[in-house]
C-alpha positions as CSV (number, residue, x, y, z in Angstrom):
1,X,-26.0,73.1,106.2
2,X,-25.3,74.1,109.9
3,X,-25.3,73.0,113.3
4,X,-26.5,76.3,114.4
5,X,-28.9,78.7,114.1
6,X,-28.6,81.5,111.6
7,X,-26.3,84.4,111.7
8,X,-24.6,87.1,110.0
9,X,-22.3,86.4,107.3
10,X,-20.2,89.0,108.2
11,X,-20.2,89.3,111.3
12,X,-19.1,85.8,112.2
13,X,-16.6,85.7,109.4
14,X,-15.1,89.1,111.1
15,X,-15.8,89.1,114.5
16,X,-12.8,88.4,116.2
17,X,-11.0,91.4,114.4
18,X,-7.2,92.6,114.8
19,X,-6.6,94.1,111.6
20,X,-3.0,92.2,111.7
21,X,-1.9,89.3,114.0
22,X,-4.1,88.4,117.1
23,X,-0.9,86.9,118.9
24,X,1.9,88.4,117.3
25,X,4.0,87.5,120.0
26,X,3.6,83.8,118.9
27,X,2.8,84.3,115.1
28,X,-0.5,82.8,115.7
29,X,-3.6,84.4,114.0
30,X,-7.4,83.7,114.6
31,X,-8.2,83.7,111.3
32,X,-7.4,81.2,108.8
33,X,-8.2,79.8,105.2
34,X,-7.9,76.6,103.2
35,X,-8.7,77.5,99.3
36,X,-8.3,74.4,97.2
37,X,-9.2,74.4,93.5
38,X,-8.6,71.3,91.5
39,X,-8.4,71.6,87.4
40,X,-8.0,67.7,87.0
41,X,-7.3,67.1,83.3
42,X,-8.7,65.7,79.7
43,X,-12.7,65.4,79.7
44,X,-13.0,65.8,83.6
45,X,-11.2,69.3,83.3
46,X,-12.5,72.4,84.8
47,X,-11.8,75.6,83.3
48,X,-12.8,78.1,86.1
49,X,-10.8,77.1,88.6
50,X,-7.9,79.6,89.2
51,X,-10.3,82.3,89.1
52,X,-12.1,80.5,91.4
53,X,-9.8,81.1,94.1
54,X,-8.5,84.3,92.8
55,X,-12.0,85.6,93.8
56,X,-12.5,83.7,97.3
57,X,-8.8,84.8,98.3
58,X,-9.6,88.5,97.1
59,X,-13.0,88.3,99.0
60,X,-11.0,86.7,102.2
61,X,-8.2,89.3,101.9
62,X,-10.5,92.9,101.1
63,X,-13.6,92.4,102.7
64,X,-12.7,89.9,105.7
65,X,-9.3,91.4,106.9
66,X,-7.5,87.4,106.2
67,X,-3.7,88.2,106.7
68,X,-2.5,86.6,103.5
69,X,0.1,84.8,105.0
70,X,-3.0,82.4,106.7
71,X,-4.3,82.0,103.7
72,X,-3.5,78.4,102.4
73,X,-4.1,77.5,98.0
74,X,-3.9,74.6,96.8
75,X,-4.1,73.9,93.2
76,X,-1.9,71.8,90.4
77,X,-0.3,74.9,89.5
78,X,1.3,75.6,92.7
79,X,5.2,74.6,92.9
80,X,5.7,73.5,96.4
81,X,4.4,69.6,95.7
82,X,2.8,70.2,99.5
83,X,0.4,72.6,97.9
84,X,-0.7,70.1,94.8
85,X,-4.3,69.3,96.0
86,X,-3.6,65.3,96.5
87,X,-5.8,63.5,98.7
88,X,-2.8,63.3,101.2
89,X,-2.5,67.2,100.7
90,X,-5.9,67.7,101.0
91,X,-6.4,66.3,104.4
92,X,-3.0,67.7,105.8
93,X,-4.3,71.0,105.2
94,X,-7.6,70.7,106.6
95,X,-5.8,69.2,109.9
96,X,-3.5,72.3,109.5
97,X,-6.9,74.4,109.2
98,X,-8.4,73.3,112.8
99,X,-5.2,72.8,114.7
100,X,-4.7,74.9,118.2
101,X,-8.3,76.4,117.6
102,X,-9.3,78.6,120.1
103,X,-12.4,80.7,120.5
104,X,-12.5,84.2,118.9
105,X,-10.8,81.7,115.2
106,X,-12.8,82.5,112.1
107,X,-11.8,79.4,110.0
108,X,-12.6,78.7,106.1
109,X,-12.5,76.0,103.9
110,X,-13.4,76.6,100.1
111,X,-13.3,73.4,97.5
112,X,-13.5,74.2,93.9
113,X,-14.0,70.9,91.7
114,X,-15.5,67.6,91.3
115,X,-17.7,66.5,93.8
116,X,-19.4,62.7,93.8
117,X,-21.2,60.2,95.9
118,X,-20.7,56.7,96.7
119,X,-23.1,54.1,98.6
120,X,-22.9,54.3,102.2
121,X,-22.6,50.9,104.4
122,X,-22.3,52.5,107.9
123,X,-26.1,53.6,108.2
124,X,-25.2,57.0,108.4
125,X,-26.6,58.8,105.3
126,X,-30.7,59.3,104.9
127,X,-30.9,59.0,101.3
128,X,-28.3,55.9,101.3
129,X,-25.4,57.7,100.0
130,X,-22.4,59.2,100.7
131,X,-20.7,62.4,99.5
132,X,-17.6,63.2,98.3
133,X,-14.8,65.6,96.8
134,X,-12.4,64.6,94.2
135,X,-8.6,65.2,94.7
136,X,-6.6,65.5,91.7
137,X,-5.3,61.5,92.7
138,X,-8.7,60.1,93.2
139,X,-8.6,57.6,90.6
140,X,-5.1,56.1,92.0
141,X,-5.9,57.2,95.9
142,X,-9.7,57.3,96.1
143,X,-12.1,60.5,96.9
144,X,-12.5,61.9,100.5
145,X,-15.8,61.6,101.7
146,X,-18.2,63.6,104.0
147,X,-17.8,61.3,107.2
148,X,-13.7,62.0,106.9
149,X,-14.4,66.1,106.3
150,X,-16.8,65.8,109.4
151,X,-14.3,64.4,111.8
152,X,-11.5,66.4,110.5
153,X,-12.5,69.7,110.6
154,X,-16.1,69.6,112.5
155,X,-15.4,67.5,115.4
156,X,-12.3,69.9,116.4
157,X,-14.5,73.3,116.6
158,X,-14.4,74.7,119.9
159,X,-16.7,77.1,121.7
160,X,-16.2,80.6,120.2
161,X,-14.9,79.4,116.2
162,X,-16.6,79.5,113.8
163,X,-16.1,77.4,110.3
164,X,-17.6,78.2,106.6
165,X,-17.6,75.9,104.3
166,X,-17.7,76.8,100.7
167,X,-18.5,74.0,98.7
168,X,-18.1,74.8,94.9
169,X,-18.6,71.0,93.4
170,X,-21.5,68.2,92.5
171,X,-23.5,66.3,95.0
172,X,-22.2,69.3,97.9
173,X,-25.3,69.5,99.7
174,X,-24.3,67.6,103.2
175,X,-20.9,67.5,102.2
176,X,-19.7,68.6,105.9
177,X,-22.4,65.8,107.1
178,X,-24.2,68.6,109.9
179,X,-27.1,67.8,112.1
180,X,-29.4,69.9,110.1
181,X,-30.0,71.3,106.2
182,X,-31.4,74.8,105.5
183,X,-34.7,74.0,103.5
184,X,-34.7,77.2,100.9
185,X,-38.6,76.9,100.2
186,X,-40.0,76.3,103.5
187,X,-37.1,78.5,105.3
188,X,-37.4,75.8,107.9
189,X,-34.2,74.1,109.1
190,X,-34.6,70.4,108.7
191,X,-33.1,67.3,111.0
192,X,-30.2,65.6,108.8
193,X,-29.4,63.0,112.3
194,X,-28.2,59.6,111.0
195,X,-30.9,57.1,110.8
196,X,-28.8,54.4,112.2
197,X,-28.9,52.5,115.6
198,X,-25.3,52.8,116.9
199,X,-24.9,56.5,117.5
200,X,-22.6,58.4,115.2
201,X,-20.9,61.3,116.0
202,X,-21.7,64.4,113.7
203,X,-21.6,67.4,116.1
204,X,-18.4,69.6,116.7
205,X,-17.0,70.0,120.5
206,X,-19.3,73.3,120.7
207,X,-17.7,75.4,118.2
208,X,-20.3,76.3,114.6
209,X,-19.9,75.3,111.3
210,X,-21.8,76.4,108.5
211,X,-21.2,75.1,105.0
212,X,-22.9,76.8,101.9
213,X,-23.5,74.2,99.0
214,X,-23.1,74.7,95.5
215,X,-26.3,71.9,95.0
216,X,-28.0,69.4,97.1
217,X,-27.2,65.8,97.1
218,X,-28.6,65.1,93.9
219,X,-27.6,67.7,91.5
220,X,-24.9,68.5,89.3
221,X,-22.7,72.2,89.9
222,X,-21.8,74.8,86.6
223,X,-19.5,76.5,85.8
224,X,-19.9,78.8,83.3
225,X,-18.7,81.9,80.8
226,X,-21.9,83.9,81.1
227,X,-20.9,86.0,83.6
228,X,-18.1,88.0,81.1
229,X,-15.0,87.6,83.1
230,X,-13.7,84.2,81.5
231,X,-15.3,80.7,83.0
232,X,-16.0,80.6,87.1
233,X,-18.3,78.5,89.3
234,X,-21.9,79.2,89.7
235,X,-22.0,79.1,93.4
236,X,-18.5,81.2,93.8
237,X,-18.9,84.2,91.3
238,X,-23.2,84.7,92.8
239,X,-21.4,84.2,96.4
240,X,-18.5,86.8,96.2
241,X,-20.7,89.0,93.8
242,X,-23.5,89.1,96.6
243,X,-21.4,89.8,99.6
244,X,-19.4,92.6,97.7
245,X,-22.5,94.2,97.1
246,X,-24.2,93.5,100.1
247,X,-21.4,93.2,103.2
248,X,-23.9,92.9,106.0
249,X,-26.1,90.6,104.2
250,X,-27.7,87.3,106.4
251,X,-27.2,83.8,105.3
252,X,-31.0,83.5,104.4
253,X,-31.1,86.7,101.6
254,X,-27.2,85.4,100.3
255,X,-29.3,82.1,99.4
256,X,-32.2,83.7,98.1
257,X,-30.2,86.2,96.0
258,X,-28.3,83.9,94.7
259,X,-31.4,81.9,93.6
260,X,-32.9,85.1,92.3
261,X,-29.9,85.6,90.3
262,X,-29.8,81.8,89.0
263,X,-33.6,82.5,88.1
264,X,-32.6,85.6,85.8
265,X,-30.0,83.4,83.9
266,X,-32.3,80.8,83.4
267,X,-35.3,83.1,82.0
268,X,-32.3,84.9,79.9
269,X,-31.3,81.8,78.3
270,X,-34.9,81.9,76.4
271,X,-33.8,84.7,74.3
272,X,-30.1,84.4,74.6
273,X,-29.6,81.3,71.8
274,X,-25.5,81.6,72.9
275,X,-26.2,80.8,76.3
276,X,-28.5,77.5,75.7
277,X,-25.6,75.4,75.0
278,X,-23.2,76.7,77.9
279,X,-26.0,76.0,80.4
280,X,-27.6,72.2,79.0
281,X,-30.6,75.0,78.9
282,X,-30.8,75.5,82.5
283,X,-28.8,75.7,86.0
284,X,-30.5,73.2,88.2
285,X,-28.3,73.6,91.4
């Protein structure tokens, strides 16, 4: 999804480029990360998690020049109890994300976990539905949905930052709730406005965000041991894979590598008998 047109990957994740601080006279730096990867526990567990964000800080850190002191993870395994990715953590650190924004910021939120939807009663959502992200509390303090993510961190932008959104988790595909959804087959943007009468706000204050999905709306995420380097996330290992390979590759050829490479797994699987039961016989996402 965006609110823009499309771009280089790298060049808007490194374009405003100090190799250190960009105000080291106030500590301030322009480019900053949220990585939040949520295990949960019993038959909702996840088992790819940590290296999950292993890779996405690496990627950050080697290819994107992130200090690593602006580099906020938040995971159950962390000790300070501000970093345990609670609902309450969650949204602190997203605030903490867009605060003081100013044009030139290269800003990044990655969520690794559950993801699910819930009906929508504000007439906001074409297919009826809002989507949502699972803290590790949801069952006690409830999920965060899209319209909360959207006027946390989208409604802040600014002319001159730029946000990505990498949503590693079920029902992710409008997740950030933008004005429009990149159709992969017709490589047409399409219109994702709110079909209801009052007017609802979706749009940041001039600033772009661009969120890449791990599914649409409707379909479930993997994660998966196929890839030989213990279990990851579909969407996270095809996403840092790509870009290492390619570093000046466009948003369009990420996604359609990253379907090619899905496609490839999916034929394999036919004369792989090991890798039938990992995938339920096929990736849909």
């Amino acid at each position: 999804g965006s609110n823009k047109n499309e771009n280089l990957l790298s060049a808007s994740l490194s374009h405003s480029m100090p190799s250190s601080s960009a105000f080291p006279s106030t500590g301030r730096y322009n480019k900053r990360a949220v990585l939040c990867g949520v295990s949960y526990r019993k038959k909702f567990r996840l088992r790819g998690i940590i290296n999950d964000i292993r890779n996405m800080k690496e990627l950050l850190i080697k290819n994107f020049d992130f200090p690593n002191e602006c580099i906020r993870i938040l995971t159950e395994h962390e000790q300070n109890a501000n970093l345990i990715p609670t609902k309450h953590n969650i949204m602190e650190s997203l605030r903490w994300l867009v605060k003081d924004c100013e044009p030139g910021d290269s800003l990044v939120f990655y969520f690794s976990g559950h993801g699910s939807q819930q009906p929508d009663f504000k007439e906001d959502e074409i297919d009826g539905f809002d989507e949502t992200l699972c803290p590790v509390d949801y069952l006690i303090e409830g999920m965060i949905i899209d319209n909360e993510i959207n006027s946390t961190i989208v409604w802040p932008l600014k002319k001159g930052v730029t946000l990505h959104a990498i949503v590693d988790a079920c029902h992710s595909g409008t997740i950030l709730d933008l004005l429009f959804v990149y159709n992969q087959e017709s490589g047409m943007w399409e219109d994702n406005k709110p079909p209801s009468k009052e007017p609802i706000r979706k749009h940041s204050s001039g600033g772009l965000a661009i969120c890449l999905s791990a599914c649409e709306d409707n379909q479930t995420a993997s994660d998966s041991s196929v890839f030989g380097k213990g279990m990851n996330g579909v969407l996270t290992y095809l996403f840092t894979k790509t870009i290492r390979e390619y570093p000046g590759i466009t948003y369009g050829r990420l996604l359609q590598n990253m379907h090619e490479e899905i496609k490839k797994i999916n034929r394999s699987r036919c004369n792989n008998l090991i890798c039938q039961p990992i995938f339920n016989r096929k990736i849909p996402q």
